[in-house]
N, C-alpha and C positions, 0 to 999 in steps of 0.2 A: 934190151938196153941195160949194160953195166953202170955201175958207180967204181972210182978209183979203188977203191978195194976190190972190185972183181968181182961185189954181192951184184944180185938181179934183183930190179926194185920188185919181183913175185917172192923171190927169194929172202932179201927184206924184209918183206911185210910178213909172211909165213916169220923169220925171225919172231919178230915182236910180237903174233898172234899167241905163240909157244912160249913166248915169256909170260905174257897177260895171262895165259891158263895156268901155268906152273906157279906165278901168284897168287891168282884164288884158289885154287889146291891147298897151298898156305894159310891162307887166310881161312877156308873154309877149317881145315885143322886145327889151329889155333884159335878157332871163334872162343872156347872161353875164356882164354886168358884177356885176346884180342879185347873181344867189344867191352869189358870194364875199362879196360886202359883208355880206347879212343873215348867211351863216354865223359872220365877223369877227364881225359885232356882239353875237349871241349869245353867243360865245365871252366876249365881254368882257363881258357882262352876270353871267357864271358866274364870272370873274377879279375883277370889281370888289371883292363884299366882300371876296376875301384884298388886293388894293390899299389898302382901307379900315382892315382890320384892321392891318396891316406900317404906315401909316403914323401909324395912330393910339397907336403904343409907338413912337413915334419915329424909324422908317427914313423918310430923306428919299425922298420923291417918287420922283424918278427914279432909284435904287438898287432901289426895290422896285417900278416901272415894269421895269427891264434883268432883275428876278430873274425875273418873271414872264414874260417874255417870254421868257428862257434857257428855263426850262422848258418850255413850249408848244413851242419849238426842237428841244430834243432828245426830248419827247415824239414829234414827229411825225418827226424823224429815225430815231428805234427803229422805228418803227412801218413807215417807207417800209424800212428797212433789211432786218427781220423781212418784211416782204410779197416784195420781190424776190429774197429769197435763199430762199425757200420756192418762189415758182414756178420758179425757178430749176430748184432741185433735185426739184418735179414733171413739168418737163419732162422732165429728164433722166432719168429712172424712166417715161416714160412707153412706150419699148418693154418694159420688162417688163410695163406694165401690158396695155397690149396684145395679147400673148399670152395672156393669163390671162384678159381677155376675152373672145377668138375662141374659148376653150376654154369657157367658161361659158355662151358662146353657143349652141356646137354641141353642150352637155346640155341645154340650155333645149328648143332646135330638136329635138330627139330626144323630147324628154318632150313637146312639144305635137302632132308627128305620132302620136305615140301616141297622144295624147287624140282624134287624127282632124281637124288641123289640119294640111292639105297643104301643103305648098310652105317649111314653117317652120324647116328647118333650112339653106338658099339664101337666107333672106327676110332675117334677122337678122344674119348680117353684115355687111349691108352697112347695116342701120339703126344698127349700130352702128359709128359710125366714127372712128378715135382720131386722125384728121388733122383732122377738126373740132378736139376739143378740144388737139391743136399750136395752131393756127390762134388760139384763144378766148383760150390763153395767149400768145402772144404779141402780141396788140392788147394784152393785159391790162400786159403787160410794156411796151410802146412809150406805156399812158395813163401809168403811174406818172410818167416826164421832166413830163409836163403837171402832172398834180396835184402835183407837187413845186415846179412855177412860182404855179402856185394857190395854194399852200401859203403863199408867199413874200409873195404878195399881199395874203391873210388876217393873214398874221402882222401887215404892215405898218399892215393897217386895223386888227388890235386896238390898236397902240399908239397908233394915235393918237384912237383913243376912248378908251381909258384915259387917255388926256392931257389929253383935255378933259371926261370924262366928268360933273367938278363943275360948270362951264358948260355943260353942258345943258339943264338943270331949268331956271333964270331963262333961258335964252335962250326956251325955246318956252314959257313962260309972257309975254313979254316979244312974243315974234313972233305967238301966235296968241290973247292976252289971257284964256289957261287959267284959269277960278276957282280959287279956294283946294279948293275939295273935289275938282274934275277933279285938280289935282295929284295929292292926297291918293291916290285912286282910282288914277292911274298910274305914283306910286310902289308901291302895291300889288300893281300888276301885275306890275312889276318886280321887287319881292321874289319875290312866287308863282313867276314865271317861272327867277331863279336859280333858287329851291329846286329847283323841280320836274327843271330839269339838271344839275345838282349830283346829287342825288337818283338819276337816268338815269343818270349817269355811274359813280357807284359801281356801283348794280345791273349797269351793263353788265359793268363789270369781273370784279364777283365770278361773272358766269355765264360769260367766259373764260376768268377761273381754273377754276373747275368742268369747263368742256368740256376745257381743256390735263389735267387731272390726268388725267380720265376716258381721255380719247383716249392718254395716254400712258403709265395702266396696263392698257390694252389693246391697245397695241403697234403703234396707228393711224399710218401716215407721216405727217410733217408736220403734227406735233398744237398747233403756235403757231402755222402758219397757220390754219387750223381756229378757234383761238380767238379769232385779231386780228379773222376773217371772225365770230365770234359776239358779240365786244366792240361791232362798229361794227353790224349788222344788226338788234341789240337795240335800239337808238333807232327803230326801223321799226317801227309798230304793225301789228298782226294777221300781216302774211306775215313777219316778219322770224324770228320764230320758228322757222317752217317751213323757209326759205329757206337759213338757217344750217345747218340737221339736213342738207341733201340730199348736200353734198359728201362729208360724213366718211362718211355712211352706204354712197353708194354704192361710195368707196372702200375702206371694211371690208369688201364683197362680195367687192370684186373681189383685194384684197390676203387676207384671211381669209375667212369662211364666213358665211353666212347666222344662224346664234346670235350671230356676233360683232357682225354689221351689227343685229342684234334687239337688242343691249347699248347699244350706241350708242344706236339710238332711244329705247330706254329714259330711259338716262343724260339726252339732251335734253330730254324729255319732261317730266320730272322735275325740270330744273334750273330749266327756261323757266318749270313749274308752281310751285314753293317760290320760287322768285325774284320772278317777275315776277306771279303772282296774291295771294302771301300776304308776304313780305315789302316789295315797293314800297306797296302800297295801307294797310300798318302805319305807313308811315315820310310818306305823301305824302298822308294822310287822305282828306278825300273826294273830291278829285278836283278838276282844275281847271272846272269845271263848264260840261264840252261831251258832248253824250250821246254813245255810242258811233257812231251812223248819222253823226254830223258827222265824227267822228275819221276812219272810213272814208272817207268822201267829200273830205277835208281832203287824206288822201291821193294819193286819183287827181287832186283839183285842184293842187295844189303842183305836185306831180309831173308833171303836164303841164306848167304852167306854168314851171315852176324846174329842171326836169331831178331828176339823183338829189341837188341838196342839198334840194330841194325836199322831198323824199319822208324826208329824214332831220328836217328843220324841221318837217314840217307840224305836228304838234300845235303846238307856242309859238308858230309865225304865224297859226295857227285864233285863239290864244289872245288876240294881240293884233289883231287882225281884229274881235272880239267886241267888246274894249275900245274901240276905234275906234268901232264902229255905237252902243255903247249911250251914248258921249259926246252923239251929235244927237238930236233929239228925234223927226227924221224918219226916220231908220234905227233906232232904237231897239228896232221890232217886227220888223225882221230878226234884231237880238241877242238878243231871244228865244227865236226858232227854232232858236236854235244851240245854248243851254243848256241842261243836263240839268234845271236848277231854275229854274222861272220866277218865282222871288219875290226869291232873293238869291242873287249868283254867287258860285261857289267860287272859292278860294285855291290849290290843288292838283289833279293829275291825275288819275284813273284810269285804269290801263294796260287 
């Protein structure tokens, strides 16, 4: 079967598979330029209404352009400040930890030759080795100079999408002859897309807060790094969860006891569940409507593609990816496949 131009709908669809590859070729090429810019622009997609709102009661333009951008400033200056003075001072704690290790080790090793596991109290320390993690932290320590140049980057691309963010809309209406309802639909997107970070953002925070109290009425070292790491890992669908739990927990082992590191798990368990299962999914309705098998796979693709802001984006880029295929009439039955509802797309996420 032909279409009026004589394409075969096999022939078509090979079209646009070849185009979607020769994209990510791009994209994967460009990832560094790329993923600061999309991160900026999110950033300012979540900045916009408060811009909207400050200047809609009368603060001129750019006074509530400078405010907002102060803020974004010293947010991320607390946050670089709070990360390097934490591994700082895990470094420097880490010969004690160290000990406390090799001793934990050589009970481990003792209680698995007993269960009739040879060689296990010689095997174990050396699979545990705390010059690795020297090593882990200080790359960790030498990336922060970079992502503080990134930083600087970002900042500069928010402000300047926020400067022009009202010429937007008529320009690519104007450059790509958008109908009245496309608009409509991608200001929609727009909306959903704040909410849903907006939304993200608090939830992240208040399960920071949650994990700082926790870790610090139980007597956890470095229980605000622990939270900066559960603040930002909480935009990570499915592992970010997990990922967060591993540090405090094994450092509870190793600094305290096996009930305390069981506290911990708990406490995470617990927050990540009331958080992020029962009250996001209250607050963000039904969901931006991409099934979970997409979210997952959203992930490992960004992710390759974009590196880690990739992997922090991917759901709002699936989200806008979606809105893209279902504008054409020829990718349309792709953006199908990606929706959790194949009648009518959602306005929100589910985590």
């Amino acid at each position: 079967m032909t279409d009026p131009q004589g394409f075969s709908s096999i022939s078509r669809a090979l079209l646009v598979l070849a185009a979607i590859a020769i994209i990510l070729l791009f994209v994967k090429f460009a990832a560094p330029i790329l993923a600061p810019v999309l991160l900026a622009v999110f950033i300012a997609i979540v900045s916009l209404p408060v811009l909207r709102w400050m200047t809609q009661h009368g603060v001129p333009k750019w006074i509530a352009l400078a405010a907002i951008l102060f803020v974004l400033f010293d947010f991320g200056s607390i946050l670089a400040l709070l990360v390097t003075s934490g591994l700082e001072g895990f470094r420097e704690n880490l010969p004690g930890y160290q000990q406390r290790v090799e001793l934990l080790s050589q009970q481990l090793g003792t209680w698995l030759e007993a269960a009739g596991i040879e060689g296990s109290r010689a095997a174990l320390p050396d699979m545990v080795d705390a010059r690795k993690v020297v090593t882990l932290v200080r790359a960790t320590l030498a990336g922060v100079g970079n992502t503080l140049g990134v930083g600087l980057l970002v900042l500069l691309t928010v402000a300047f999408v926020l400067a022009e963010a009202s010429k937007l809309g008529p320009r690519i209406k104007k450059a790509f002859g958008a109908s009245e309802s496309f608009q409509a639909k991608f200001d929609q997107v727009l909306e959903s897309l704040s909410q849903y970070m907006l939304i993200k953002i608090i939830s992240s925070f208040a399960t920071g807060l949650v994990v700082w109290v926790l870790l610090w009425a139980l007597g956890i070292d470095f229980a605000a790094l622990w939270a900066i790491l559960a603040f930002v890992l909480n935009f990570v669908p499915f592992v970010g969860a997990i990922l967060m739990m591993i540090p405090p927990v094994l450092l509870a082992i190793v600094q305290a006891d096996l009930e305390t590191a069981l506290l911990v798990a708990a406490g995470f368990i617990a927050a990540n569940t009331i958080i992020g299962n029962v009250l996001e999914p209250r607050f963000m309705g039904q969901g931006l409507g991409i099934s979970t098998l997409t979210v997952f796979l959203s992930l490992i693709v960004w992710g390759w593609l974009l590196g880690t802001i990739g992997v922090f984006l991917s759901v709002p880029l699936t989200v806008v990816l979606i809105a893209m295929l279902d504008a054409n009439e020829s990718t349309r039955s792709l953006a199908v496949l990606l929706r959790t509802d194949t009648d009518e797309p959602e306005t929100t996420e589910d985590k």
